[in-house]
PyMOL CGO cylinders between C-alpha atoms (Angstrom):
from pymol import cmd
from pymol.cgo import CYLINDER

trace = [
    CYLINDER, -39.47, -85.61, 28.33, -43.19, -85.68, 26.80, 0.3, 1, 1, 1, 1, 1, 1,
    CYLINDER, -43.19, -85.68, 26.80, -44.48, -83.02, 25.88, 0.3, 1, 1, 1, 1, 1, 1,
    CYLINDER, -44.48, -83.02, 25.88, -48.21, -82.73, 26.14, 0.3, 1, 1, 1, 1, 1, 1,
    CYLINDER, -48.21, -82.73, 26.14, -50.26, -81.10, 22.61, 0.3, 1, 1, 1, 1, 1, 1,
    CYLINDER, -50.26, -81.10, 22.61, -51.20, -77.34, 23.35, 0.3, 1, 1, 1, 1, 1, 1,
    CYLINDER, -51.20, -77.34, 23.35, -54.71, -78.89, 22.28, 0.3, 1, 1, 1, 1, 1, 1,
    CYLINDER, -54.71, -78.89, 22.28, -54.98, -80.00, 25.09, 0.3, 1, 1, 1, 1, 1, 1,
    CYLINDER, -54.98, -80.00, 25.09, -54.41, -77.01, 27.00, 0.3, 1, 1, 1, 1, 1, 1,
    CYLINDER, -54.41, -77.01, 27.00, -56.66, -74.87, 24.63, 0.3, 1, 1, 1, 1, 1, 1,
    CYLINDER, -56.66, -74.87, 24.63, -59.27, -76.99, 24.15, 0.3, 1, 1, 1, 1, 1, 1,
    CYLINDER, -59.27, -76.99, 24.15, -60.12, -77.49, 27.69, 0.3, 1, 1, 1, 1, 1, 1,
    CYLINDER, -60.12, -77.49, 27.69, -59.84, -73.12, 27.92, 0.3, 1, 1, 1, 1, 1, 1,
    CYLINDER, -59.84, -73.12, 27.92, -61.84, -72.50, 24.69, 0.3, 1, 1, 1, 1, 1, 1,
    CYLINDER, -61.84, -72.50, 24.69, -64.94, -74.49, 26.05, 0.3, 1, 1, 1, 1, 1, 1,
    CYLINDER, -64.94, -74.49, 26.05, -64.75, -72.34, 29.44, 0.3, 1, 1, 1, 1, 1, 1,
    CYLINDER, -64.75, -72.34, 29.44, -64.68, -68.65, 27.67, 0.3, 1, 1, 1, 1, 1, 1,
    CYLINDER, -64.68, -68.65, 27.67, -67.43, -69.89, 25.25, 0.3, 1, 1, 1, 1, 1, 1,
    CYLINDER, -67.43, -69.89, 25.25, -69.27, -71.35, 28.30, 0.3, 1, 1, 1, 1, 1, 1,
    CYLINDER, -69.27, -71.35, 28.30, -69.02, -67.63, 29.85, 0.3, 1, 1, 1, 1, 1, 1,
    CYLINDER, -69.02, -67.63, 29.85, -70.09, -66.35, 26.81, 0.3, 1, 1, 1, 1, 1, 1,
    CYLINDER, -70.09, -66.35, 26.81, -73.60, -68.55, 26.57, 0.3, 1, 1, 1, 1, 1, 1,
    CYLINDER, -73.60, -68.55, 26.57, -74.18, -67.58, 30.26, 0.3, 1, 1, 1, 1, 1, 1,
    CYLINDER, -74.18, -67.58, 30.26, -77.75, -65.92, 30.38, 0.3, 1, 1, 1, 1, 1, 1,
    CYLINDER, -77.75, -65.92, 30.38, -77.06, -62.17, 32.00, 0.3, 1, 1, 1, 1, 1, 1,
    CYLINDER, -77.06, -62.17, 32.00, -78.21, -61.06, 34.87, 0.3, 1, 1, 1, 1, 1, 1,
    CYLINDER, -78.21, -61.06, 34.87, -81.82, -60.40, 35.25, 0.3, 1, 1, 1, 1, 1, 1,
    CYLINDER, -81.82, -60.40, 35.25, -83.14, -56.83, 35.20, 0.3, 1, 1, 1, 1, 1, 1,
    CYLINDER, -83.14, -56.83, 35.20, -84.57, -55.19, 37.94, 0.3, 1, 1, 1, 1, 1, 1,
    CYLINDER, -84.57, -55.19, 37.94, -87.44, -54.77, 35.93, 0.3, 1, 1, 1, 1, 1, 1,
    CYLINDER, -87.44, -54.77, 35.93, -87.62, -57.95, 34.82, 0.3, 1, 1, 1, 1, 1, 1,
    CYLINDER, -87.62, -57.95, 34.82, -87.06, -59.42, 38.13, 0.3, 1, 1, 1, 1, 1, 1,
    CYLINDER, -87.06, -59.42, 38.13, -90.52, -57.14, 39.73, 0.3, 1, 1, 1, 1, 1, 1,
    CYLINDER, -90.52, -57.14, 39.73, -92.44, -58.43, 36.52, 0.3, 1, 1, 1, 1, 1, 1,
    CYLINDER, -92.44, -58.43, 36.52, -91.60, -61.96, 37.62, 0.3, 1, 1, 1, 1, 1, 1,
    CYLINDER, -91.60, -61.96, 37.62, -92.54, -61.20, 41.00, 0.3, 1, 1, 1, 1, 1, 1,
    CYLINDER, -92.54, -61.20, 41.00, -95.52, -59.59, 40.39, 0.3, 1, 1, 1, 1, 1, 1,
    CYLINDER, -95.52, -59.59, 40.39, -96.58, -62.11, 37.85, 0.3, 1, 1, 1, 1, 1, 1,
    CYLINDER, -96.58, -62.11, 37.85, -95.88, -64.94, 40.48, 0.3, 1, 1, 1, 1, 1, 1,
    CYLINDER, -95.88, -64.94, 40.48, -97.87, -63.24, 43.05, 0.3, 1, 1, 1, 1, 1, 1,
    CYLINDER, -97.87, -63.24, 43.05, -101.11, -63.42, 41.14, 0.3, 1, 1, 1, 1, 1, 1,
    CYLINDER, -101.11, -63.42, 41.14, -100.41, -66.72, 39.94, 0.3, 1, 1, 1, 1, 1, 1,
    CYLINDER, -100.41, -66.72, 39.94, -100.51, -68.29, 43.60, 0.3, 1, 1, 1, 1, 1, 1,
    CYLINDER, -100.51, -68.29, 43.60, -102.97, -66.27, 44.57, 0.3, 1, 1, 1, 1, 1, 1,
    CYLINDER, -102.97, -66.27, 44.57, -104.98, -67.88, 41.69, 0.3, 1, 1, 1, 1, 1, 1,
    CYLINDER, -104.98, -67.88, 41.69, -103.85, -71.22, 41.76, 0.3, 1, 1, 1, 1, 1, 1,
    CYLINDER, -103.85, -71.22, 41.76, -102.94, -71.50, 44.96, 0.3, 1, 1, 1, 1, 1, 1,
    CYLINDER, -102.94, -71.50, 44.96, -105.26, -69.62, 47.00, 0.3, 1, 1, 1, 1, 1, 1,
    CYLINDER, -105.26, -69.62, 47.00, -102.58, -67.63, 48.87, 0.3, 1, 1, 1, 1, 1, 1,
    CYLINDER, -102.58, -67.63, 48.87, -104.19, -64.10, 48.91, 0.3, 1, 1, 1, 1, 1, 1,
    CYLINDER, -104.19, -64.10, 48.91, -101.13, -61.56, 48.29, 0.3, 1, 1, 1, 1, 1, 1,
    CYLINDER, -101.13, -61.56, 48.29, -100.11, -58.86, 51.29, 0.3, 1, 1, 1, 1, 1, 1,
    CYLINDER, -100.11, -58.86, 51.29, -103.12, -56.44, 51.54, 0.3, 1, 1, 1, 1, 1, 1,
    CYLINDER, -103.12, -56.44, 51.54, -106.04, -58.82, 49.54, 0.3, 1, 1, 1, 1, 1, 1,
    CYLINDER, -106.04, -58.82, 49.54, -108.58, -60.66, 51.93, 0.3, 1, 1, 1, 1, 1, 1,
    CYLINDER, -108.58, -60.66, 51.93, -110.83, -62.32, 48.71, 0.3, 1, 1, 1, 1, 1, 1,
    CYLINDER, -110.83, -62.32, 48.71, -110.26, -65.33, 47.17, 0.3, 1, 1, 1, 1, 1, 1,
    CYLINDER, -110.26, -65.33, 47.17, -109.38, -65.00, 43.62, 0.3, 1, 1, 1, 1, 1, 1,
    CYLINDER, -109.38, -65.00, 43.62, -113.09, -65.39, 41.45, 0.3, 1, 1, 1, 1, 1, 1,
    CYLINDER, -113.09, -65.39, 41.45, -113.53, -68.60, 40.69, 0.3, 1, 1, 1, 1, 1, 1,
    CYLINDER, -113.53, -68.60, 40.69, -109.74, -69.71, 41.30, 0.3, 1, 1, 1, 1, 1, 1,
    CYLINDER, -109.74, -69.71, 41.30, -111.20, -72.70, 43.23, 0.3, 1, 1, 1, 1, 1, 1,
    CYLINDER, -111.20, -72.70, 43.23, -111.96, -74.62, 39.62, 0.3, 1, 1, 1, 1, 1, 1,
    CYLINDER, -111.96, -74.62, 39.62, -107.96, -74.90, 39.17, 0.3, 1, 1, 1, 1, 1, 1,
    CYLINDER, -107.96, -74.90, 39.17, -107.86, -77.43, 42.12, 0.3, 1, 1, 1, 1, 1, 1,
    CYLINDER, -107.86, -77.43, 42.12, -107.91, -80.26, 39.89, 0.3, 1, 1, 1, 1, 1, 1,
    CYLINDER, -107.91, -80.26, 39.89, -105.54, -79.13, 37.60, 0.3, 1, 1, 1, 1, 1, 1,
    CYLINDER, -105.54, -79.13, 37.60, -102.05, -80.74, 37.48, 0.3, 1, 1, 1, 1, 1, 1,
    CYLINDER, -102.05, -80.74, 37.48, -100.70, -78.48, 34.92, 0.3, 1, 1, 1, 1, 1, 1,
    CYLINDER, -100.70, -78.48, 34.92, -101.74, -74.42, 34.54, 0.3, 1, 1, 1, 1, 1, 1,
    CYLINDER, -101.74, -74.42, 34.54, -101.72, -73.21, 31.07, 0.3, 1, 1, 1, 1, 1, 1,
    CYLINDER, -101.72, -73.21, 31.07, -100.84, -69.37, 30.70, 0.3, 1, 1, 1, 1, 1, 1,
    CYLINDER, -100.84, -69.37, 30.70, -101.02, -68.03, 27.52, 0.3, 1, 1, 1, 1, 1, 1,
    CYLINDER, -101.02, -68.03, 27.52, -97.72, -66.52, 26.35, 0.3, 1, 1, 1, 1, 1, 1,
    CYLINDER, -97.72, -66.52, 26.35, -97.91, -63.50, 25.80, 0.3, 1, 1, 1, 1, 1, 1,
    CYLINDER, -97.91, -63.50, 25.80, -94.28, -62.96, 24.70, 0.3, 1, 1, 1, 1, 1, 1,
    CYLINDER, -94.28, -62.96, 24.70, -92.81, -61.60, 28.01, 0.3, 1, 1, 1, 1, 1, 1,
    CYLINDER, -92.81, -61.60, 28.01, -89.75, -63.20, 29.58, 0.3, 1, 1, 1, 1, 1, 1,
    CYLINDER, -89.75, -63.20, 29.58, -91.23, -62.60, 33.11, 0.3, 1, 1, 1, 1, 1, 1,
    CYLINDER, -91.23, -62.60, 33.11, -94.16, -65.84, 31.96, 0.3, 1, 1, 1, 1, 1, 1,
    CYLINDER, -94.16, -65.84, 31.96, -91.36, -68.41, 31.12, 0.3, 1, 1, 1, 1, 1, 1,
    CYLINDER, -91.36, -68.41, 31.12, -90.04, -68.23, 34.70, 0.3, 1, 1, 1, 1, 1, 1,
    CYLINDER, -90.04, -68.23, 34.70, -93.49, -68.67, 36.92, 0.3, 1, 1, 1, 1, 1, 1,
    CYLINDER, -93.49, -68.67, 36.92, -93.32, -72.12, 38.79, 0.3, 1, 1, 1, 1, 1, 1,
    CYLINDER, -93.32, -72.12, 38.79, -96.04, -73.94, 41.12, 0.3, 1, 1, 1, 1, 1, 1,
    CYLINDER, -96.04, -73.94, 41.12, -95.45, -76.44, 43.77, 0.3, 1, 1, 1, 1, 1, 1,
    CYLINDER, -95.45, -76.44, 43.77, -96.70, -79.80, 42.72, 0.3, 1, 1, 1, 1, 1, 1,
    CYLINDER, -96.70, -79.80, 42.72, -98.25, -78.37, 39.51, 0.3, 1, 1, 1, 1, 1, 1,
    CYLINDER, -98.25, -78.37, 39.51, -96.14, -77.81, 35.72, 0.3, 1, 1, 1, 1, 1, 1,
    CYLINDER, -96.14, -77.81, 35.72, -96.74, -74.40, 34.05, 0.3, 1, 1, 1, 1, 1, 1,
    CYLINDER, -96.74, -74.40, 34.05, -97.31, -74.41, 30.80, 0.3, 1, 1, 1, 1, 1, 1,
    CYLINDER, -97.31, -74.41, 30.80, -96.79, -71.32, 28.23, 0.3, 1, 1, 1, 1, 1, 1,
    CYLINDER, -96.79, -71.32, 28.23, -98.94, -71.98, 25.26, 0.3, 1, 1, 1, 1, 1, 1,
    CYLINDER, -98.94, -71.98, 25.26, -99.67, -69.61, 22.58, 0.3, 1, 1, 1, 1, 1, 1,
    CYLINDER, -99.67, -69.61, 22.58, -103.59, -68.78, 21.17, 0.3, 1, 1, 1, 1, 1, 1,
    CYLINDER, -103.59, -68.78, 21.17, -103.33, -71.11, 18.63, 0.3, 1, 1, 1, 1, 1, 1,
    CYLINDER, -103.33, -71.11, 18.63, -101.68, -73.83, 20.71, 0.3, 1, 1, 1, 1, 1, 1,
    CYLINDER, -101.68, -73.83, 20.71, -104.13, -73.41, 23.40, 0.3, 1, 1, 1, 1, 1, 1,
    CYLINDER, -104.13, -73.41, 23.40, -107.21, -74.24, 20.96, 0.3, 1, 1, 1, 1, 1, 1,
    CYLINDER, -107.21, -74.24, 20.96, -105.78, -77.34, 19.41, 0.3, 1, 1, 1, 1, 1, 1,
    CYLINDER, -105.78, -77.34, 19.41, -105.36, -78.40, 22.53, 0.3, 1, 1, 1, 1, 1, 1,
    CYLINDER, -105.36, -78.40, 22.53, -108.97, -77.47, 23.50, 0.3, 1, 1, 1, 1, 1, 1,
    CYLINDER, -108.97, -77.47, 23.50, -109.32, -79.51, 20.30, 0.3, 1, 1, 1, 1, 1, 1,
    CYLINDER, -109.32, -79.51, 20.30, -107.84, -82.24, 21.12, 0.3, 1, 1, 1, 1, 1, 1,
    CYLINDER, -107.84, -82.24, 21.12, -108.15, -82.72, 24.85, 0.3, 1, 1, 1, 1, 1, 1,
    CYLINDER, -108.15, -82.72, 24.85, -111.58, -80.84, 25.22, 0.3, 1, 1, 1, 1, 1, 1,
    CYLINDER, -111.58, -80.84, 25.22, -112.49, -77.99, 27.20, 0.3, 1, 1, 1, 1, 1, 1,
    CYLINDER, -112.49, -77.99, 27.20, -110.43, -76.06, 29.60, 0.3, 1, 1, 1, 1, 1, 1,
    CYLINDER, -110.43, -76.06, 29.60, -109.28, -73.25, 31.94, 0.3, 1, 1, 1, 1, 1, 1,
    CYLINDER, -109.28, -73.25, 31.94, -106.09, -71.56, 31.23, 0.3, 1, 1, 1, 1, 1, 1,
    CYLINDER, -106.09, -71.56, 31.23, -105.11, -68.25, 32.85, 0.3, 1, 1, 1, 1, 1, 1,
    CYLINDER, -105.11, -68.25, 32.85, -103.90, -64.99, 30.39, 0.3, 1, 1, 1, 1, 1, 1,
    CYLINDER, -103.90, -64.99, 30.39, -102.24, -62.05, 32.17, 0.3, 1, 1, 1, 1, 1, 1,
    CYLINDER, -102.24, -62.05, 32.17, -104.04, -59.45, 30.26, 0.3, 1, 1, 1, 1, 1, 1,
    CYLINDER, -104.04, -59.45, 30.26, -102.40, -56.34, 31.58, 0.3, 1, 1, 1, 1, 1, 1,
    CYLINDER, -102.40, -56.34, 31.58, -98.74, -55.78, 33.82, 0.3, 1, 1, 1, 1, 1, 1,
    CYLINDER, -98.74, -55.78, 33.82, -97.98, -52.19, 33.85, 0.3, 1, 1, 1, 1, 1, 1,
    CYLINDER, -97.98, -52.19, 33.85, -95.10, -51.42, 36.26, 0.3, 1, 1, 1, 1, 1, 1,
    CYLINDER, -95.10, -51.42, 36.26, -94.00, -47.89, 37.11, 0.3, 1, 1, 1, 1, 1, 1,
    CYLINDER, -94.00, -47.89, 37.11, -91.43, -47.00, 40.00, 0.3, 1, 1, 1, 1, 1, 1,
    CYLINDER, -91.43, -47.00, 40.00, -92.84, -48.10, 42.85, 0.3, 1, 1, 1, 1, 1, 1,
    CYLINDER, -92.84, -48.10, 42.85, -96.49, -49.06, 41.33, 0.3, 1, 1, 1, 1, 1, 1,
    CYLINDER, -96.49, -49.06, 41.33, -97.82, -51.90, 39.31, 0.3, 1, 1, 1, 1, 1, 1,
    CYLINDER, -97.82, -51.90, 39.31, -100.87, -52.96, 38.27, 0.3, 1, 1, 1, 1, 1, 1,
    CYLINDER, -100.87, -52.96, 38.27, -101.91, -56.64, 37.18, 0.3, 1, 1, 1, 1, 1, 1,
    CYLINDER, -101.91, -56.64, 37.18, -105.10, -57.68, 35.68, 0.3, 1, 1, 1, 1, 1, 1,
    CYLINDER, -105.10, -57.68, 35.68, -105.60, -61.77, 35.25, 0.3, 1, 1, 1, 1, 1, 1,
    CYLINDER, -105.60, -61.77, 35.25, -107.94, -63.67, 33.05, 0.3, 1, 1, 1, 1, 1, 1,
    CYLINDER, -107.94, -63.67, 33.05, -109.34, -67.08, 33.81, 0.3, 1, 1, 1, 1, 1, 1,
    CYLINDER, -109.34, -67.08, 33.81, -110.63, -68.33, 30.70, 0.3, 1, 1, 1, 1, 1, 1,
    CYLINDER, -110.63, -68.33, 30.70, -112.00, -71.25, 29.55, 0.3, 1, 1, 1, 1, 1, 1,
    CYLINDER, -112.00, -71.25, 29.55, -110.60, -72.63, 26.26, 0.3, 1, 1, 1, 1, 1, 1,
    CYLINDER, -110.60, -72.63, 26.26, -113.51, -73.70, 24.38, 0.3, 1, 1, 1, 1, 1, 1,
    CYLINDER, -113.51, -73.70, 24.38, -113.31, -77.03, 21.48, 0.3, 1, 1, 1, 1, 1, 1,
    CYLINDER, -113.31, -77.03, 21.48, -114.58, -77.19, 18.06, 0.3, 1, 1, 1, 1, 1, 1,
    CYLINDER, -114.58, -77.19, 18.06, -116.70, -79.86, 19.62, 0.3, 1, 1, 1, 1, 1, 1,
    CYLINDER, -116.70, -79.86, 19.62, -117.94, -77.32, 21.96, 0.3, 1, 1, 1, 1, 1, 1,
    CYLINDER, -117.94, -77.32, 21.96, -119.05, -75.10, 19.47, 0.3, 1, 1, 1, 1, 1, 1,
    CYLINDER, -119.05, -75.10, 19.47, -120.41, -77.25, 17.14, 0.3, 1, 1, 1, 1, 1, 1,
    CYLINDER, -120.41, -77.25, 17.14, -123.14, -78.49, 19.30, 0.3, 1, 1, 1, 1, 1, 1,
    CYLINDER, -123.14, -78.49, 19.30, -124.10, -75.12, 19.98, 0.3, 1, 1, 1, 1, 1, 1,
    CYLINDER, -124.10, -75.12, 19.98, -122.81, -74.83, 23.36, 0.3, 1, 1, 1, 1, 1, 1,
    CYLINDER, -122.81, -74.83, 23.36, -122.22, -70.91, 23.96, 0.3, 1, 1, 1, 1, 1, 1,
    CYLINDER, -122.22, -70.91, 23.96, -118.68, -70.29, 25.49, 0.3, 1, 1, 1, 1, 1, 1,
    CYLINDER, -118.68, -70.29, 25.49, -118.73, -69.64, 29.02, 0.3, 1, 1, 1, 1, 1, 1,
    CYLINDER, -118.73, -69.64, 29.02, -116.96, -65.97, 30.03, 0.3, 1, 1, 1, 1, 1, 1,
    CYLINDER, -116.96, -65.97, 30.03, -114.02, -65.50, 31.87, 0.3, 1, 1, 1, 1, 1, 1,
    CYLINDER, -114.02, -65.50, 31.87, -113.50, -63.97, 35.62, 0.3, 1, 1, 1, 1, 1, 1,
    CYLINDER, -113.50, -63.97, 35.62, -110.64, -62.72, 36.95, 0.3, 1, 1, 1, 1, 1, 1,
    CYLINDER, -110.64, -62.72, 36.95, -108.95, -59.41, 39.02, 0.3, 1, 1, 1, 1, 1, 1,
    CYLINDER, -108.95, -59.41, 39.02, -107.17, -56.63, 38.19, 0.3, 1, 1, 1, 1, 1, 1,
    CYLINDER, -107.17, -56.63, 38.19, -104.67, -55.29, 41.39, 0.3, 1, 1, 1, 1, 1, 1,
    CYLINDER, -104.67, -55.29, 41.39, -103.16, -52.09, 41.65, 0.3, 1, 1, 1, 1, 1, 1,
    CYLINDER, -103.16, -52.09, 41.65, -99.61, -52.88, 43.73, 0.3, 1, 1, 1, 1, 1, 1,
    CYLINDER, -99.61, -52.88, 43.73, -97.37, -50.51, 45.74, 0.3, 1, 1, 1, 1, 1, 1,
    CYLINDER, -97.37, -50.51, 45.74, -93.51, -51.52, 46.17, 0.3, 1, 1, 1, 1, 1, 1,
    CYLINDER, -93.51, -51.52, 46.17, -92.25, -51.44, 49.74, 0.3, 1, 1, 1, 1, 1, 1,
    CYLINDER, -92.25, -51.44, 49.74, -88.87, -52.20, 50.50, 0.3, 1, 1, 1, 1, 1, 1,
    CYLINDER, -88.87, -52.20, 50.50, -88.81, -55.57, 48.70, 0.3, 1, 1, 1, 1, 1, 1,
    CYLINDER, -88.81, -55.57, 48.70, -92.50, -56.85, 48.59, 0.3, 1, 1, 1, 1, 1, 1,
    CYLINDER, -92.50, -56.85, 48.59, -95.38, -55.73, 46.84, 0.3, 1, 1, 1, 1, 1, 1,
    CYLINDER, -95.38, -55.73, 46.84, -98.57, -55.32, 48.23, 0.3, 1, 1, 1, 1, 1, 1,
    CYLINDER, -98.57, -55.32, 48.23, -101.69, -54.72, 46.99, 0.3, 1, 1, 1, 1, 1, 1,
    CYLINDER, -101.69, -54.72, 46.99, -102.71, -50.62, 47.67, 0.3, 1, 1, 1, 1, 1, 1,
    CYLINDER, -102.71, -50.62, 47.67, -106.05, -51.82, 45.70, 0.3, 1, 1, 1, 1, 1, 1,
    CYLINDER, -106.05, -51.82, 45.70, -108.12, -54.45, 44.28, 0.3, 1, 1, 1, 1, 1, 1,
    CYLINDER, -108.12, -54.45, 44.28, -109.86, -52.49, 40.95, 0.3, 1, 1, 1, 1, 1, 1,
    CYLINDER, -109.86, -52.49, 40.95, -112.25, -54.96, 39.56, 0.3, 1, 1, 1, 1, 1, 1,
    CYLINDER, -112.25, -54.96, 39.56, -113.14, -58.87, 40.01, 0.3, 1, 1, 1, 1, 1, 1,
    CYLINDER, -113.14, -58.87, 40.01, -115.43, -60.56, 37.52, 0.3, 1, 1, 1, 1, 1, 1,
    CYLINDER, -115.43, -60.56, 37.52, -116.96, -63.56, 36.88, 0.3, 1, 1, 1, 1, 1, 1,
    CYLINDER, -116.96, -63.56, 36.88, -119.68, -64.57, 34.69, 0.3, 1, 1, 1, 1, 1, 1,
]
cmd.load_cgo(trace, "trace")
């Protein structure tokens, strides 16, 4: 009779438990309204799909049209490393990473969530479009152009969260 090496056996076992153990937990709830909160604006944005209870287009979301990729700038929550768009790649990029590639590729818009404040049941969301300006840019003299965005105060009911209140829009 052949025996077959307990390696074999353990190996095989070892892998699963530490293959358990890697496993990412569970989202918080928190986490998981950030995301969707975050997302929201995004589309609406990007995308032009005005959130439940907003009936403006975001300010000046139509120049992301041509855009293949969105740059956000990271700014270090978990909830940015999870946003997606259809047809288009999201890309976190840090403030220094976002002018060298202003630098390199010349001048852009990215978007930077500059507030999320979630409590119980309300939120509120304020998002930048900004344009990343070169060295080039600046070095012929050209004066940055400002950013626009919106700032939306949400309420949470049941699962979805509508806007109770848009609080500013800017543009330049």
């Amino acid at each position: 009779m052949m025996r077959r090496p307990l390696c074999g056996i353990l190996l095989p076992l070892a892998l699963l438990v530490l293959a358990g153990a890697c496993a990412s937990p569970p989202d918080s709830p928190q986490l998981r309204q950030e995301i969707a909160l975050r997302q929201t604006m995004l589309e609406w944005a990007v995308l032009g799909q005005q959130p439940p209870g907003i009936d403006c287009a975001f300010p000046d979301g139509h120049m992301l049209s041509r855009y293949t990729t969105i740059v956000v700038q990271d700014d270090g929550s978990p909830a940015s490393r999870r946003l997606s768009l259809p047809g288009r790649t999201v890309t976190l990029l840090d403030s220094g990473a976002i002018r060298a590639r202003a630098n390199r590729e010349g001048d852009y818009l990215y978007l930077r969530f500059d507030r999320v404040e979630l409590q119980d049941d309300r939120a509120r969301v304020r998002l930048s479009l900004v344009w990343a300006i070169s060295k080039a840019t600046r070095d012929a003299g050209r004066a940055p152009q400002g950013s626009c965005g919106a700032e939306v105060a949400f309420q949470l009911r049941g699962d979805t969260w509508t806007a109770s209140q848009v609080l500013a829009l800017w543009q330049p």
